[in-house]
Short mmCIF file of the C-alpha atoms (twelve columns), coordinates in Angstrom:
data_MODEL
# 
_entry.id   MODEL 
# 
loop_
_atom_site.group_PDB 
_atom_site.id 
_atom_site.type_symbol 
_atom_site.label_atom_id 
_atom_site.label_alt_id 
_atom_site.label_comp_id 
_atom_site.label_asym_id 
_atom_site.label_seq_id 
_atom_site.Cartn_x 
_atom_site.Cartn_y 
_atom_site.Cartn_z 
_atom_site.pdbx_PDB_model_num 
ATOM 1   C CA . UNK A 1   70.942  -61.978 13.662 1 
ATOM 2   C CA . UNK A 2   71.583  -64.230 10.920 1 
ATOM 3   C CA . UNK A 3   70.023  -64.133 7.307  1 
ATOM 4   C CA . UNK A 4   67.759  -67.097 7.755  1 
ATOM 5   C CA . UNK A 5   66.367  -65.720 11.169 1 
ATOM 6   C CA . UNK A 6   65.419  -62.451 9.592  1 
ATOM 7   C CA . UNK A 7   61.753  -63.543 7.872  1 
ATOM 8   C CA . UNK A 8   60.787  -64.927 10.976 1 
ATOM 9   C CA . UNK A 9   61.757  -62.093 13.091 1 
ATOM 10  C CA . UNK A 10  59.724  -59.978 10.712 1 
ATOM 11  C CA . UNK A 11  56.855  -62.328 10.513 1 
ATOM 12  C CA . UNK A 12  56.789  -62.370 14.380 1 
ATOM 13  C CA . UNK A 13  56.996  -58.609 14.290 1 
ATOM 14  C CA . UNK A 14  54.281  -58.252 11.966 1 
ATOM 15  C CA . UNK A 15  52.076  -60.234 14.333 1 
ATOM 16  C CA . UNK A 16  52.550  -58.785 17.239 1 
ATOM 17  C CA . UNK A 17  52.070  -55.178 15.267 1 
ATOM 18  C CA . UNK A 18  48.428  -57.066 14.645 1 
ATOM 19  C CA . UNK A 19  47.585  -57.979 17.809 1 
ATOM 20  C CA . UNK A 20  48.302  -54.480 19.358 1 
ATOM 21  C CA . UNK A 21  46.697  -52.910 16.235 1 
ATOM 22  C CA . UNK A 22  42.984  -54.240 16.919 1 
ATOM 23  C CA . UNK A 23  43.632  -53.113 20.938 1 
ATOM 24  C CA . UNK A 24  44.435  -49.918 19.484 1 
ATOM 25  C CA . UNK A 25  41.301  -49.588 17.342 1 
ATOM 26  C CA . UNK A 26  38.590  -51.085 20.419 1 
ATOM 27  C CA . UNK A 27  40.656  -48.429 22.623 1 
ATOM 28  C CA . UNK A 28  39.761  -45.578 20.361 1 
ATOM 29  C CA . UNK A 29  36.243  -46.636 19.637 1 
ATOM 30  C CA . UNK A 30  35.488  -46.876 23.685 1 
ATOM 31  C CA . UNK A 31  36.931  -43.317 23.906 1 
ATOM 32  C CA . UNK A 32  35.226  -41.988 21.178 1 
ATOM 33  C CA . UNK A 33  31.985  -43.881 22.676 1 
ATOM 34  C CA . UNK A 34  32.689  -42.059 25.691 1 
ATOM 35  C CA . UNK A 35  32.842  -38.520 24.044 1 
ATOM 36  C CA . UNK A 36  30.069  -38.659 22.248 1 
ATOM 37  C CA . UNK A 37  28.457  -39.843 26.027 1 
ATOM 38  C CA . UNK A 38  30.169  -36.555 27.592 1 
ATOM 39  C CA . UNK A 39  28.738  -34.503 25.188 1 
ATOM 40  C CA . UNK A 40  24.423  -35.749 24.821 1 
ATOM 41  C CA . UNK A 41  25.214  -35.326 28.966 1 
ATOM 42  C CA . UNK A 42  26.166  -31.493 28.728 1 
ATOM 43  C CA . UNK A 43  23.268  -31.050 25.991 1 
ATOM 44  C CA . UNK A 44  20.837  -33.233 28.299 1 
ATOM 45  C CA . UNK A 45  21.995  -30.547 31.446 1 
ATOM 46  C CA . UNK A 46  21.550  -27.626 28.931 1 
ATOM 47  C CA . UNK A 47  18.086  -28.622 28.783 1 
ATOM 48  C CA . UNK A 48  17.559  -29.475 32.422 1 
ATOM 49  C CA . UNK A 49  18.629  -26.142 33.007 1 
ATOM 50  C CA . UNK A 50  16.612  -24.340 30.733 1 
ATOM 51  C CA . UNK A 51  12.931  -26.260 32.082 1 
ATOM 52  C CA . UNK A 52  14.461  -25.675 35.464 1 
ATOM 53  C CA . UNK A 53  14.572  -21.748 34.977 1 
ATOM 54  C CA . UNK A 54  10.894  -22.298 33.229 1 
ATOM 55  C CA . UNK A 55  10.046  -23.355 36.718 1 
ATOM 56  C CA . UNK A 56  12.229  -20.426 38.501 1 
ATOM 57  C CA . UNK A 57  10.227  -18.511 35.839 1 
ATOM 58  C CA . UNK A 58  6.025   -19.560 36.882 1 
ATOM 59  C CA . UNK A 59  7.270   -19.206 40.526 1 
ATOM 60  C CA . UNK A 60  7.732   -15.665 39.848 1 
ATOM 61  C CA . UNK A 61  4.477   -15.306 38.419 1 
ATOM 62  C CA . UNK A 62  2.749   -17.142 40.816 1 
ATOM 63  C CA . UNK A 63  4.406   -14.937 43.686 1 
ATOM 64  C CA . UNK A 64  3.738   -11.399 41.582 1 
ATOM 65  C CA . UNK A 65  -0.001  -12.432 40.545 1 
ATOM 66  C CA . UNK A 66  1.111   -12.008 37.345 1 
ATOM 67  C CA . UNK A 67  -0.547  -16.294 37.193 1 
ATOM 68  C CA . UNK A 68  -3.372  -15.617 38.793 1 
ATOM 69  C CA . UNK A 69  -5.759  -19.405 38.476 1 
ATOM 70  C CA . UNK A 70  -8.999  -20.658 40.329 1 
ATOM 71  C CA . UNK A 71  -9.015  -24.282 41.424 1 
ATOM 72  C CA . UNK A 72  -9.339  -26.465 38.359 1 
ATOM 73  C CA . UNK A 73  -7.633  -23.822 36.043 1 
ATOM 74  C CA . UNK A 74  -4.451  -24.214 34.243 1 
ATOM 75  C CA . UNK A 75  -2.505  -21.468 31.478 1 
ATOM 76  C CA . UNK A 76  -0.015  -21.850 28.940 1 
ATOM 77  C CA . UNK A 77  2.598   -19.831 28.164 1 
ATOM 78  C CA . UNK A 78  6.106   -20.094 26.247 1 
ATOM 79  C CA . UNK A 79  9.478   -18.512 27.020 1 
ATOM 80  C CA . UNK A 80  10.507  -15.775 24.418 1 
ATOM 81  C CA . UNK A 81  14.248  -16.124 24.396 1 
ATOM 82  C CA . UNK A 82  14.866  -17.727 20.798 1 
ATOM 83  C CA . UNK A 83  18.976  -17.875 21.347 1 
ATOM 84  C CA . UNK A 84  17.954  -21.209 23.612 1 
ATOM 85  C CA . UNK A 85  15.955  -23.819 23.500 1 
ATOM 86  C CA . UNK A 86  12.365  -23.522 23.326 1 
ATOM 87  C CA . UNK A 87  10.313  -24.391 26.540 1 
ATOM 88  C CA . UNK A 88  6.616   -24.733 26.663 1 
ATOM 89  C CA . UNK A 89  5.210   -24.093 30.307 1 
ATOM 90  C CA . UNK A 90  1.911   -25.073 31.156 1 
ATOM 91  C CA . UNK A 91  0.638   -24.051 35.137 1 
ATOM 92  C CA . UNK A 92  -2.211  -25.792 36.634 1 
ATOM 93  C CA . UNK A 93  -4.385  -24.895 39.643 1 
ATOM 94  C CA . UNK A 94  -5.058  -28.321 42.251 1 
ATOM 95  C CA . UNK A 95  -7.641  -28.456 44.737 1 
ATOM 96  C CA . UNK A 96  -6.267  -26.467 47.687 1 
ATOM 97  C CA . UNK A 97  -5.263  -28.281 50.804 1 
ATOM 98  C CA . UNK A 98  -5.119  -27.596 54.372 1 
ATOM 99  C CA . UNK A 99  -2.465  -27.684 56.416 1 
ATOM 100 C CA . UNK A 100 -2.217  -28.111 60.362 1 
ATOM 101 C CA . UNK A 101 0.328   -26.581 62.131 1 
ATOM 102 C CA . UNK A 102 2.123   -30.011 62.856 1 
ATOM 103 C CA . UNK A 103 2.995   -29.885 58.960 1 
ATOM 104 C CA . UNK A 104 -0.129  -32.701 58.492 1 
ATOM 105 C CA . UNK A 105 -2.265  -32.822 55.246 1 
ATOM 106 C CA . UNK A 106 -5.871  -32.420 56.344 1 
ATOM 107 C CA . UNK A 107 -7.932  -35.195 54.328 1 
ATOM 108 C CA . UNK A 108 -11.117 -33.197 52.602 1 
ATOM 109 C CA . UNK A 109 -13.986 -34.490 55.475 1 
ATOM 110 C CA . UNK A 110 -11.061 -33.288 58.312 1 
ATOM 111 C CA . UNK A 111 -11.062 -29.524 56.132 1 
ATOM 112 C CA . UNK A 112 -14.579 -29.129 56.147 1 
ATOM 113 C CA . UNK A 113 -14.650 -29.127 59.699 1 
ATOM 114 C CA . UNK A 114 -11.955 -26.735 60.646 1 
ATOM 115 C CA . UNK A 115 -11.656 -22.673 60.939 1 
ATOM 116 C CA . UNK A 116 -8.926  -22.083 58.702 1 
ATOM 117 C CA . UNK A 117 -9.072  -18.256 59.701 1 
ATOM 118 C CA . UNK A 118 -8.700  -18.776 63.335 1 
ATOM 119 C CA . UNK A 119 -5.948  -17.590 65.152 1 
ATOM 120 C CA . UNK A 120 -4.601  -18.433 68.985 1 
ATOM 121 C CA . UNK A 121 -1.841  -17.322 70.988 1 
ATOM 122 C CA . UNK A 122 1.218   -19.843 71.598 1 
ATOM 123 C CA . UNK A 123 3.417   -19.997 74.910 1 
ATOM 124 C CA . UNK A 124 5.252   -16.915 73.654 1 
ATOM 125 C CA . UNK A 125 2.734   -14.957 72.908 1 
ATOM 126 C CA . UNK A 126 3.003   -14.945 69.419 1 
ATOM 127 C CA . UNK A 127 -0.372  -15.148 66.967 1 
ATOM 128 C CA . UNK A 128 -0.525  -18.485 65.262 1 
ATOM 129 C CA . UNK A 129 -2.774  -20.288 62.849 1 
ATOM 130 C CA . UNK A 130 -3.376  -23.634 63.844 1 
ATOM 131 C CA . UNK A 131 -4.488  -24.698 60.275 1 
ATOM 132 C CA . UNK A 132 -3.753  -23.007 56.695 1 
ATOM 133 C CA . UNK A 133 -4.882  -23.066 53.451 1 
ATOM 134 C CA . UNK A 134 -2.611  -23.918 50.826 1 
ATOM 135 C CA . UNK A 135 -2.921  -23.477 46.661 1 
ATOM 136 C CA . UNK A 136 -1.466  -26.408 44.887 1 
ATOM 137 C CA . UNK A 137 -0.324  -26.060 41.144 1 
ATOM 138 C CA . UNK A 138 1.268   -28.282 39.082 1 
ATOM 139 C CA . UNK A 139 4.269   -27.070 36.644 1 
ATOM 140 C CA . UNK A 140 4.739   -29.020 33.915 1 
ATOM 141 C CA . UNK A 141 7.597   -27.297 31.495 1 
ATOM 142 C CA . UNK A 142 9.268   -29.473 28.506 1 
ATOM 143 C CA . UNK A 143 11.892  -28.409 26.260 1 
ATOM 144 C CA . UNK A 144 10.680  -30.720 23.027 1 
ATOM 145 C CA . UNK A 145 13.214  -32.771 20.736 1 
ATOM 146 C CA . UNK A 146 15.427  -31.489 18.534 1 
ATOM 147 C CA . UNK A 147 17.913  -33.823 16.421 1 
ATOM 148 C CA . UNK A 148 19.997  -35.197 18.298 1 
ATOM 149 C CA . UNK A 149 18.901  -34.276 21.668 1 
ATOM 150 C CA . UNK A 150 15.935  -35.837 23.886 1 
ATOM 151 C CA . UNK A 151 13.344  -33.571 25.055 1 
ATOM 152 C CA . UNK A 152 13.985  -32.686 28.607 1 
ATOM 153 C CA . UNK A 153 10.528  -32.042 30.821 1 
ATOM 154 C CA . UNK A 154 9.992   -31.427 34.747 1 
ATOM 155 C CA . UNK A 155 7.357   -31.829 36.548 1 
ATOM 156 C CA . UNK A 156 6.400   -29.871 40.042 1 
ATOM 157 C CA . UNK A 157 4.169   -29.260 42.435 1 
ATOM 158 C CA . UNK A 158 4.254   -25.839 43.763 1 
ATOM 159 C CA . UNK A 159 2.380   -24.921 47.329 1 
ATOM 160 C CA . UNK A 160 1.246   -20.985 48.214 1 
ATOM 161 C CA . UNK A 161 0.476   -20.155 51.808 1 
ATOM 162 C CA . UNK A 162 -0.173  -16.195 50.873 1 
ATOM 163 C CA . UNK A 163 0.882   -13.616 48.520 1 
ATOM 164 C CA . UNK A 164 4.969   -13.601 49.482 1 
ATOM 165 C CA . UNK A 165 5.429   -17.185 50.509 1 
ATOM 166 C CA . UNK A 166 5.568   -19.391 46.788 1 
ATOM 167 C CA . UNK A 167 7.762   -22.683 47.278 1 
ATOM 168 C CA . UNK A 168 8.133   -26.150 45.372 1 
ATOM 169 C CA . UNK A 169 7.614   -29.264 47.506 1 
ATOM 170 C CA . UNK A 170 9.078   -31.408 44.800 1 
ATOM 171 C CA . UNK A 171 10.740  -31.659 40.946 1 
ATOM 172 C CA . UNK A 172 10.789  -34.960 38.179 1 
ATOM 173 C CA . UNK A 173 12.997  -34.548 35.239 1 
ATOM 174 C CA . UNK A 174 12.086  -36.861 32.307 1 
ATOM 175 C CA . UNK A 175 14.007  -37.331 29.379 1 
ATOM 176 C CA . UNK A 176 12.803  -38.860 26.182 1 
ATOM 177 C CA . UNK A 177 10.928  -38.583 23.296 1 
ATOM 178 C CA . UNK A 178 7.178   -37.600 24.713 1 
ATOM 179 C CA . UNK A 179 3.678   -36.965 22.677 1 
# 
């Protein structure tokens, strides 16, 4: 290269070295972006997971009688494990409903009318209920806010046929800030 070429080699250098530099610097912002993304996602699941085992948790009580409500009744109660994140758990006692045997919710005119304590004999000669009364609660468990994570809460509705057979028929998780 010869003397007089060298400043402009350098000066071309030194702007490609500035174009590449700013790529450089949006590439490390989007991947720090995306860490920080990774990690409110684990914390978010950490939560998820501790409102879902609230839920595990009022089953348990529900199945034991341990939670026992009348219609229109609801209880509170907190989980004591201070190492996680705090959950507030509050069960609440729905009208019951009745079931018929097809799986069909019974509107409350249609349960009036029915014996839900009858039972019949099907081809096989098996006892069955043709109708059945089921206990509706609602589970509402939150883990609240705590800088810098959202609160987490889930919502379900949990049916009981009898004493052994507790189940949820469906879950919500929420995440935000909420009253």
């Amino acid at each position: 290269m010869n003397p007089s070429e060298r400043g402009a080699a350098l000066v071309l250098a030194l702007l490609t070295l500035m174009a590449l530099m700013g790529l450089a610097l949006l590439l490390s912002d989007l991947v720090a972006m995306r860490q920080r993304q990774v990690n409110a996602y684990q914390q978010n699941l950490g939560g998820q997971f501790a409102v879902r085992g609230a839920l595990d948790l009022a089953m348990a009580r529900l199945q034991s009688g341990e939670t026992s409500l009348a219609p229109y009744q609801s209880s509170r109660f907190e989980l004591e494990e201070p190492a996680s994140r705090p959950v507030r758990v509050q069960v609440s006692r729905q009208a019951d409903a009745v079931l018929s045997i097809g799986g069909r919710v019974l509107d409350p005119d249609e349960a009036a009318a029915v014996d839900v304590d009858s039972v019949g004999i099907d081809r096989l000669g098996s006892p069955v209920r043709e109708y059945r009364r089921l206990e509706v609660y609602l589970v509402e468990s939150e883990s609240p806010a705590r800088y810098p994570f959202a609160a987490v809460r889930l919502l379900a509705v949990v049916g009981r046929l009898d004493a052994t057979n507790v189940v949820c028929l469906g879950v919500r998780y929420d995440r935000g800030y909420f009253r």
